[in-house]
C-alpha positions in Angstrom: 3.7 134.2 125.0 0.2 135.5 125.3 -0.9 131.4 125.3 1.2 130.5 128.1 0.1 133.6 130.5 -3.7 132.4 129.9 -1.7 128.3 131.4 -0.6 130.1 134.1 -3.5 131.2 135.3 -4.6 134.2 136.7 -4.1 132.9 140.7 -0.2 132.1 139.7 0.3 135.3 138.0 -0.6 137.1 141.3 1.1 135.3 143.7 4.5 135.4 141.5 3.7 139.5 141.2 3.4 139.7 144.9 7.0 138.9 144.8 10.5 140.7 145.1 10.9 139.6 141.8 7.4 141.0 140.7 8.4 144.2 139.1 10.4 142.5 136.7 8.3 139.4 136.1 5.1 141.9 135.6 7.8 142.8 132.2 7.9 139.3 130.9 4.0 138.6 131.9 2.4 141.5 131.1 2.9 145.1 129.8 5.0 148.2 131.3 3.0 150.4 133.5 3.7 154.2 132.5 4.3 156.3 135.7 3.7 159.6 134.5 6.3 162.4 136.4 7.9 165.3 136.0 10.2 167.4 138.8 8.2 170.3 138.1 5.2 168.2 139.8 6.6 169.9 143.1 4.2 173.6 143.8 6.3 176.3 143.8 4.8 177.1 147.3 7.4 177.5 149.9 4.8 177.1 152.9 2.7 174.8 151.5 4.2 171.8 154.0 4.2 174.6 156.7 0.3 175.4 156.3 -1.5 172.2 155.5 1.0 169.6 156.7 1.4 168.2 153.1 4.6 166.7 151.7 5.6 169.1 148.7 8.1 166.4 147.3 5.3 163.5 147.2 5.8 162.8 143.6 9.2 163.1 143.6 9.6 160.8 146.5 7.4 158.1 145.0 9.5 158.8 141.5 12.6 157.8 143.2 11.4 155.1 145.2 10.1 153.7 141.9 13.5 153.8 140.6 15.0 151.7 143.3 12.1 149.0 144.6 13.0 145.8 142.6 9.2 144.9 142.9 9.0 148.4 140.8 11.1 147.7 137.9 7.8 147.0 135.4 7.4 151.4 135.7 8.4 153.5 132.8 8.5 157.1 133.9 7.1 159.3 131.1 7.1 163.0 130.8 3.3 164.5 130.7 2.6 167.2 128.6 1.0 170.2 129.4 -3.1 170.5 129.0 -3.4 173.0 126.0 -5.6 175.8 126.6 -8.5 174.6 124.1 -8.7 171.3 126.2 -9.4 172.9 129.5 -12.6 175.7 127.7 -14.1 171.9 127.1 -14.8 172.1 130.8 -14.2 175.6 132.7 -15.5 178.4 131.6 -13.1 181.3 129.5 -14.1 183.9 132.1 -12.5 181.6 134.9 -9.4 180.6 132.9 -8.5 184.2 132.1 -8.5 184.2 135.9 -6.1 182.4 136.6 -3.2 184.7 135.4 -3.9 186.8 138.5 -2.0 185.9 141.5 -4.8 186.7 144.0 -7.3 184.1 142.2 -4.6 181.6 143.2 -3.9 182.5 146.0 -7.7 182.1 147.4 -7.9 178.1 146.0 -4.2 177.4 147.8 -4.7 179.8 150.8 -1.6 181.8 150.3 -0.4 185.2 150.1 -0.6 186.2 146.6 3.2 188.0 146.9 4.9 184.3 147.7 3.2 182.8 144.4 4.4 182.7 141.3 1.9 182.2 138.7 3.4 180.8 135.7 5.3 178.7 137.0 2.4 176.9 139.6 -0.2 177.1 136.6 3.0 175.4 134.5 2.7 172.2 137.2 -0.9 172.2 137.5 -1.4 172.0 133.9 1.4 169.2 133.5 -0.6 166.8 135.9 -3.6 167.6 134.1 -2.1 167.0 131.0 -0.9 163.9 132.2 -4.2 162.5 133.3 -5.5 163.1 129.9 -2.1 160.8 128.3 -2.5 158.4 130.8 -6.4 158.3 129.9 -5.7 157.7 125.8 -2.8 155.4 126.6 -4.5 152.5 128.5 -8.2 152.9 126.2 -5.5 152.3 123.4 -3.4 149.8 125.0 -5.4 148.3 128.2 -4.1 147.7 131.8 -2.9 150.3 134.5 -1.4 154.0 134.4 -0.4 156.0 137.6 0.2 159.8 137.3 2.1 161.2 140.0 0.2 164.4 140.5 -3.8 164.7 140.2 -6.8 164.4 141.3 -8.1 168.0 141.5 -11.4 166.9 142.6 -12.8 170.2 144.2 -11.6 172.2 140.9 -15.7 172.9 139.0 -16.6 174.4 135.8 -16.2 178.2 137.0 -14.1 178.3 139.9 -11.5 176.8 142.2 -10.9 175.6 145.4 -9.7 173.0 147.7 -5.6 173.1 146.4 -7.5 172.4 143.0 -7.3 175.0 139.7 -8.6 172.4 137.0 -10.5 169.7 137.2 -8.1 167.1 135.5 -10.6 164.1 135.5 -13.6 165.7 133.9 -10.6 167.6 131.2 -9.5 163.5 130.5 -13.4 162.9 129.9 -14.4 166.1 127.6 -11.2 165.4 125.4 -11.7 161.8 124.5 -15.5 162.3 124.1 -14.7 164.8 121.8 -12.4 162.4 120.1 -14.8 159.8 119.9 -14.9 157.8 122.9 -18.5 157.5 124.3 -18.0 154.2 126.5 -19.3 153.8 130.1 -16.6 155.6 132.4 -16.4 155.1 136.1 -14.7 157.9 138.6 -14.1 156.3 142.0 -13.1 158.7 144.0 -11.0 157.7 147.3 -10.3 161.1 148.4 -11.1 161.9 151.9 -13.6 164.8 150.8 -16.4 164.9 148.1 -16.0 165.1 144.7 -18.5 168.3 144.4 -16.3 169.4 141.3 -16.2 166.7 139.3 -20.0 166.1 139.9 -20.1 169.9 138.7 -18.1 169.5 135.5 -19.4 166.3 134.7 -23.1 166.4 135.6 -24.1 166.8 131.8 -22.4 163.7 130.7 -25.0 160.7 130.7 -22.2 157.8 130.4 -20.0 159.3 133.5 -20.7 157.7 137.2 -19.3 158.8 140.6 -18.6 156.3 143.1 -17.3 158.0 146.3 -16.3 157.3 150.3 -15.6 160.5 152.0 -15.2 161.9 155.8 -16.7 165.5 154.9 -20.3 166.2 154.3 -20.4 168.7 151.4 -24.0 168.2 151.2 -26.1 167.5 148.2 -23.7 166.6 145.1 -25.0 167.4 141.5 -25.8 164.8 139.3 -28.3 162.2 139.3 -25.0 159.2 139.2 -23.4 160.4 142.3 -22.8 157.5 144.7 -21.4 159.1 147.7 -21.4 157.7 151.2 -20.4 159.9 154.1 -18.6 157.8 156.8 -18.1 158.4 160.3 -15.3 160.7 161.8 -12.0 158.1 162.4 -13.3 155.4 160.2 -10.8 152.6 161.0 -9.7 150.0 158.2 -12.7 147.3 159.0 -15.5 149.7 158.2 -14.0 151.0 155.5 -13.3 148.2 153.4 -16.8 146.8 154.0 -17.8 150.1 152.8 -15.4 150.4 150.0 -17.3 146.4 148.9 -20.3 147.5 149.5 -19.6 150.6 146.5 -17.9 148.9 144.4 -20.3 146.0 144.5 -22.7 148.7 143.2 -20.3 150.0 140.4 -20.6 147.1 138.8 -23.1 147.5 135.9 -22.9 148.9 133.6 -19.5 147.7 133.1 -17.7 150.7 132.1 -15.0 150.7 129.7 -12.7 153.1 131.8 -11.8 153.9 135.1 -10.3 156.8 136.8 -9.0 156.2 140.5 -8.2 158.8 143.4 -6.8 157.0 145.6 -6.5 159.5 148.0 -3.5 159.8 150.7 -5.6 161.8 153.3 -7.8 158.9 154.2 -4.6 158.0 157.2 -4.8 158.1 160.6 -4.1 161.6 161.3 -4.2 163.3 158.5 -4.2 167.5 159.0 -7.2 168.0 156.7 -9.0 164.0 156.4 -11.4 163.0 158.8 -10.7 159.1 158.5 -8.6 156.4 160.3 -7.0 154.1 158.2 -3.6 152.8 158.8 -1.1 152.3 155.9 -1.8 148.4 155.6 -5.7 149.4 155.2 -4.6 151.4 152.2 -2.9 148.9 150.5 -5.8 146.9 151.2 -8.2 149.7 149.5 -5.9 149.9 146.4 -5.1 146.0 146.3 -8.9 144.9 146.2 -9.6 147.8 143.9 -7.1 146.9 141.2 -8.8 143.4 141.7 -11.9 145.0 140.6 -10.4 146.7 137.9 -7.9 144.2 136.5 -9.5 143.8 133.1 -10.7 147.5 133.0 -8.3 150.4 131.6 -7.5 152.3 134.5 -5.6 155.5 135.6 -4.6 156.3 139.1 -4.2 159.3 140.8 -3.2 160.8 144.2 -5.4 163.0 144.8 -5.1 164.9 148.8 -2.6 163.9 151.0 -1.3 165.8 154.2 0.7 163.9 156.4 4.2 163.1 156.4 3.7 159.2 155.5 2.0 160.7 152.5 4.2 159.5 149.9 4.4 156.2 151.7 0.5 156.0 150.3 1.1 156.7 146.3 4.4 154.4 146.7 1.7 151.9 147.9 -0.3 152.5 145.3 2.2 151.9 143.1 2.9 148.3 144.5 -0.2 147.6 144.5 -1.3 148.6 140.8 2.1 147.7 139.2 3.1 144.7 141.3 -0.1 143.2 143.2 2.1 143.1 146.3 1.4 144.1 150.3 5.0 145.1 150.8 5.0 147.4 153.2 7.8 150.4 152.9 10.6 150.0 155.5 10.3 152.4 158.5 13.2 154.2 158.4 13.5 154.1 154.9 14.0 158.2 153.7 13.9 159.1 149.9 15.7 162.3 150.3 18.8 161.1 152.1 19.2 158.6 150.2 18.8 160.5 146.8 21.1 162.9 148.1 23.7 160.1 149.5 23.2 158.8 145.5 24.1 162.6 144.4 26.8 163.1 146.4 28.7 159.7 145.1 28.5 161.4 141.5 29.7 164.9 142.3 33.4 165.8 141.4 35.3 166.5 144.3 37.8 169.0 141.9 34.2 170.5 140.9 33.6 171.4 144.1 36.8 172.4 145.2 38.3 169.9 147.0 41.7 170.2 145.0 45.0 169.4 146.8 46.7 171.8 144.8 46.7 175.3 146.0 45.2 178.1 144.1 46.9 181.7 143.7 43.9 182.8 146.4 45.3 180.4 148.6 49.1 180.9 147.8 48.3 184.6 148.4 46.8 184.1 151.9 49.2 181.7 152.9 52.1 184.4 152.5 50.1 186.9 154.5 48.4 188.9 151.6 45.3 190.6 151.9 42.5 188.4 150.0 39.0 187.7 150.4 38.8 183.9 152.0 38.1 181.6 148.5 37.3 178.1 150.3 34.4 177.2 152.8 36.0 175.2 155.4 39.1 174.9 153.6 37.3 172.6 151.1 34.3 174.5 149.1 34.7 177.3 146.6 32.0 179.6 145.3 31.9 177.9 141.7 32.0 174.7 143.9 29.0 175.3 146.2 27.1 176.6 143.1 27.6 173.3 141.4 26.8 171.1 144.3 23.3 173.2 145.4 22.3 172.7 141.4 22.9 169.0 141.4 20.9 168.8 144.7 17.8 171.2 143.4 18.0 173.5 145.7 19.0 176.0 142.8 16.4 174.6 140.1 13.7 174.7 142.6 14.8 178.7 143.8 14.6 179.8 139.6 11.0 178.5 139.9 10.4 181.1 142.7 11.8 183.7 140.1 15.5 184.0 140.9 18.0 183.9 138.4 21.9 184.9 138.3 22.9 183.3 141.1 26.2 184.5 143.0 28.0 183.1 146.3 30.2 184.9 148.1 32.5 183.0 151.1 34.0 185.3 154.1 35.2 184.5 157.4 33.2 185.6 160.1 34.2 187.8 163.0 33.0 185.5 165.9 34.6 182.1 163.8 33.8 179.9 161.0 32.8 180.8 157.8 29.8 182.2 156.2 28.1 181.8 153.0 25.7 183.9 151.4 23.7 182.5 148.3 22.3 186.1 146.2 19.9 186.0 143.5 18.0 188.1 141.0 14.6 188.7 141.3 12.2 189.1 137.9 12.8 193.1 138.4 16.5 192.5 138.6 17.7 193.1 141.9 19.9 191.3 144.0 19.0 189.9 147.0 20.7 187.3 150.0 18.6 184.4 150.1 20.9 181.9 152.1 22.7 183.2 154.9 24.6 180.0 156.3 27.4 180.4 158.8 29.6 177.0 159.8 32.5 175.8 161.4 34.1 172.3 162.9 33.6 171.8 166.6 33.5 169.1 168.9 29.8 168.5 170.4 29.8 165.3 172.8 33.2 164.2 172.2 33.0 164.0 168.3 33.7 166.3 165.9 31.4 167.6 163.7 29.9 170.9 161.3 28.4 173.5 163.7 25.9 175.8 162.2 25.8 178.9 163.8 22.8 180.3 161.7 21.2 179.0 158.6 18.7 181.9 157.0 16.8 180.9 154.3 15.0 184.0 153.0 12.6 184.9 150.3 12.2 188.8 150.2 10.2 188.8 147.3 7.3 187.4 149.5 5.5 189.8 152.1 4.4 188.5 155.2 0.5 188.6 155.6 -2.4 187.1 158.2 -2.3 183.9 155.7 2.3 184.2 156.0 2.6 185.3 159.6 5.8 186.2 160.2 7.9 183.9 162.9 10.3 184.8 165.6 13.8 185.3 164.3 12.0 185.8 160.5 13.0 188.7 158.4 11.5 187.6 155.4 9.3 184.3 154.6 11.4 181.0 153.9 12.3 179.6 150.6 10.6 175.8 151.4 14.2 174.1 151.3 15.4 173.8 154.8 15.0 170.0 154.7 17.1 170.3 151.4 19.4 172.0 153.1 20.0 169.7 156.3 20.9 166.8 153.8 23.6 169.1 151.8 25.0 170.3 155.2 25.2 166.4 156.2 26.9 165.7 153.1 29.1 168.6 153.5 29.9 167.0 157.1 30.4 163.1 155.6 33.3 164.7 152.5 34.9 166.5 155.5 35.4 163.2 157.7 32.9 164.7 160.0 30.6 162.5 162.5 27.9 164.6 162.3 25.9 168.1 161.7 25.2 170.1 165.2 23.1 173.0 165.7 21.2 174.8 168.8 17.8 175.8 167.1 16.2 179.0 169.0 12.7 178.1 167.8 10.2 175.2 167.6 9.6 176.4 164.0 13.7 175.6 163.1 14.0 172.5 164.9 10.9 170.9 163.4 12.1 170.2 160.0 14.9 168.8 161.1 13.2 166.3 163.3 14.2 164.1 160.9 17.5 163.4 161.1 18.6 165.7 163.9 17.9 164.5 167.8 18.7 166.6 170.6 22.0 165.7 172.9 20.0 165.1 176.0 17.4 162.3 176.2 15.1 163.8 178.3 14.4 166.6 175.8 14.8 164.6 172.9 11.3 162.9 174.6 9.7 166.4 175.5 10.3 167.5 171.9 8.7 164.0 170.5 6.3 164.9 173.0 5.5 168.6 171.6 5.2 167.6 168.2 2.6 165.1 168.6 0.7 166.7 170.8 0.8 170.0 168.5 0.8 167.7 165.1 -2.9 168.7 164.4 -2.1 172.3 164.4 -0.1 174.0 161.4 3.4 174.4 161.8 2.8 178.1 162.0 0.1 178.4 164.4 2.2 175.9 166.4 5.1 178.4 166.1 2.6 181.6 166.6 1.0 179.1 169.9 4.4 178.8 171.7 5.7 182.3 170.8 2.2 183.8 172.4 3.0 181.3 175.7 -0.5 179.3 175.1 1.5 176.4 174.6 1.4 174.3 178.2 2.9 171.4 179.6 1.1 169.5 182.0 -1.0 172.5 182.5 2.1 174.9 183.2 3.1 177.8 180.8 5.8 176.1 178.9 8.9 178.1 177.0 10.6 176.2 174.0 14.3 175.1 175.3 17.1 176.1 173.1 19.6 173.1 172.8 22.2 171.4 170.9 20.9 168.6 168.4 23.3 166.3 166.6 22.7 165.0 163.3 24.8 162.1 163.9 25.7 160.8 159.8 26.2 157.3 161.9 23.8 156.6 164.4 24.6 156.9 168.2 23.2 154.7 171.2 21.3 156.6 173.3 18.7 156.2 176.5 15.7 154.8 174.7 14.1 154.3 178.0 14.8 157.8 179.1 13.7 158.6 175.9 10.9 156.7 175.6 10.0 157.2 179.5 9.9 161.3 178.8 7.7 161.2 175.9 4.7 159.0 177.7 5.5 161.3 180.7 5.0 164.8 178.7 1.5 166.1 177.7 1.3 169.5 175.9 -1.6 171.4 175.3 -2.4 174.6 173.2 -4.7 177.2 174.8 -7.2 178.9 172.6 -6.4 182.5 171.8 -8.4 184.8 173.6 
């Protein structure tokens, strides 16, 4: 087999790789490509998107996407391990390590509140990505080609401290452990991140056989280490110069040859990015990562994601995966969503008698039926308790709430006193008390014509977290979120599609609960669908929460008058609607908002 890959040629090979049938070909021509992943890759950090604009569910997203894209089928998802203790003293030092068990350490590198973190379980995912980079790193010295780790890259992470989003410093840990088992090749870090690496050039300054090859948009000043190669480019670097720039480095990465490579190929290089500096557009990405794994095709090499704050962030490691396991340009389609159509996927494998949906009648309903006094069993005549337990753990939204430190879950269904019925999802906290955490009220109504699930109020609460000048509280907040509304607006539109429903409705009060449903919700009118398309581009570099603070303190103007966020109905229609695109359209090049400083 090996004989008649070397007839084919090497030009062959990449054009039949670069098709839809690539993923599967790149079985019979050449080797699997382990995707390392685990669901516990997600941060426990429920304003993590919130704060820094980044996509908490990036590896998930790019996990699932793997699973589905033909041209992905050569990627074997493998479970990382997690970095043991002794591994990580081979780089940071013990005094730093030990600090890490304190809440308020972590909390400085992720710029949180130390109250809304919980430590075991965010050290548990940062030590499974680094322990990942260090498999991935044995795996393709032992058996050549390409490995992609889903989370990693914690470039800014140096020998004694943290920073940046990073706690260890998973590239120079890969390094230390196979030179202490042996290895003592050439290795070659190119790092694609939109910042510096200043703390791999730290951890790794000592180690005479380790380059640094590195494009960046920040200037962090002078890096350690005499084999740094770092070249600041200009602020909005567009695709062209880039990729000159990107031939240009590795042009001079070429010799010594090295006998390993380890990639960030960072997502925060886009156009727009909260916290990157740089232009590039998606296609100049692929481009990066295509010529690169030119570069590198006959050189072990693992991949890694490093930053990434944008929404189209998992649309770059999904790229990167096409490009290292497939050789292909294929761009991602548009309105292609990982979470709806995970869920959708979920929802066609739930019970229906599981959740409640029975046609035969239960004593609780046999009892109300005759008139006796009973608590109301069903949500919308469909969902019990049991039932809405077992449908929020098959979606995550449970799984992910035990990793905030919740346990003994209980649901309790009532009818409210204005209509429709209410929800509320109570949990245990580690000092075992009870508290509400989801506080949902629904009901069926009509909203233009069609009937569909009206929420009243959805509260999503996590009163073990305190609010602080890093968690400001929000108008209509009694305690800080959970980090699962967008969970939540794809179980509520499954709710809507078992029930026969056209759609999921809701009149959000603040900019701060409509934005995370912009999308799949759109508001009735078409004129203020375009002001709201309007408001969050115009606000997009700002932080959701000093976007929310911005038009709560009425600095937030429109054409250079005060302007007051309009409560009104948007539909989440589960089968698109025609509407006014030119309205639409017309409104949004029409609208200009603009955020006064505070004074």
């Amino acid at each position: 087999m090996r004989r008649v890959v070397s007839a084919i040629g090497q030009e062959l090979r990449s054009r039949l790789l670069s098709t839809r049938l690539g993923g599967m070909l790149g079985k019979v021509l050449g080797r699997p490509v382990p995707v390392y992943y685990d669901p516990a890759y997600r941060l426990p950090l429920p304003a993590f998107e919130g704060r820094v604009g980044g996509e908490p569910r990036r590896a998930d997203f790019v996990a699932w996407y793997c699973q589905t894209e033909p041209l992905l089928s050569a990627c074997e998802l493998r479970r990382p391990e997690r970095v043991r203790y002794e591994d990580l003293l081979l780089v940071h030092t013990p005094a730093y390590l030990e600090s890490l068990n304190q809440a308020e350490t972590l909390a400085r590198i992720f710029a949180s509140d130390p109250t809304e973190l919980p430590v075991d379980e965010l050290m548990h995912s940062i030590r499974l990505g680094c322990g990942a980079t260090i498999q991935a790193a044995r795996g393709v010295l032992a058996q050549g080609g390409a490995a992609l780790n889903l989370h990693g890259g914690f470039h800014h992470a140096a020998r004694d401290r943290g920073s940046g989003l990073c706690v260890v410093n998973d590239l120079a840990v890969a390094v230390m452990v196979l030179r202490r088992e042996g290895f003592s090749g050439q290795v070659l870090i190119l790092d694609l991140d939109a910042h510096p690496p200043d703390g791999t050039a730290d951890c790794l300054q000592a180690d005479a056989r380790c380059v640094i090859g590195s494009l960046s948009g920040s200037d962090f000043g002078s890096l350690p280490g005499p084999r740094v190669d770092e070249t600041l480019l200009p602020p909005g670097c567009e695709d062209g110069p880039y990729l000159s720039a990107l031939e240009s480095l590795l042009a001079r990465m070429t010799m010594p040859k090295p006998q390993l490579a380890l990639v960030i190929a960072g997502g925060d290089v886009l156009r727009g990015d909260r916290l990157g500096r740089l232009g590039l557009s998606l296609e100049g990405v692929r481009k990066r990562d295509l010529r690169i794994a030119e570069y590198l095709a006959d050189i072990p090499s693992v991949w890694l994601p490093g930053g990434g704050y944008s929404e189209a962030a998992w649309r770059v490691l999904a790229g990167t995966a096409l490009a290292v396991v497939a050789h292909s340009d294929q761009q991602i389609l548009t309105d292609y969503d990982p979470l709806r159509s995970r869920f959708a996927s979920i929802a066609q494998q739930l019970s229906p008698a599981a959740l409640g949906g029975s046609d035969e009648l239960s004593e609780e309903d046999l009892a109300e039926l005759l008139g006796a006094p009973t608590p109301r069993r069903r949500l919308l005549d469909y969902y019990t308790a049991d039932g809405l337990e077992y449908g929020l753990s098959q979606y995550g939204v449970l799984p992910f709430l035990r990793r905030l430190g919740y346990e003994a879950f209980r649901i309790r269904i009532s009818r409210a006193a204005a209509g429709g019925d209410t929800m509320h999802l109570y949990g245990h906290n580690p000092a075992g008390e009870e508290s509400l955490l989801i506080d949902c009220s629904v009901e069926r109504q009509q909203v233009a014509g069609e009937p569909v699930l009206y929420i009243h109020w959805l509260s999503l609460r996590n009163p073990h977290a305190k609010f602080s000048e890093r968690r400001p509280q929000l108008p209509g907040q009694s305690a800080p979120g959970l980090g699962v509304a967008r969970e939540m607006v794809e179980v509520l539109g499954r709710v809507a599609s078992r029930l026969g429903l056209r759609g999921v409705a809701y009149r959000p009060a603040y900019f701060h609960t409509a934005y995370p449903a912009r999308h799949r919700f759109r508001f009735v009118e078409p004129e203020r669908q375009g002001r709201f398309l309007a408001l969050v581009r115009d606000l997009a570099p700002l932080p959701l929460l000093e976007a929310s603070i911005a038009l709560q303190e009425g600095r937030v103007r429109l054409g250079g008058s005060p302007y007051q966020w309009e409560a009104d109905e948007m539909v989440y229609w589960l089968v698109p609607r025609p509407e006014d695109q030119h309205v639409v359209k017309q409104t949004l090049a029409e609208c200009q908002f603009s955020v006064e400083p505070r004074v």
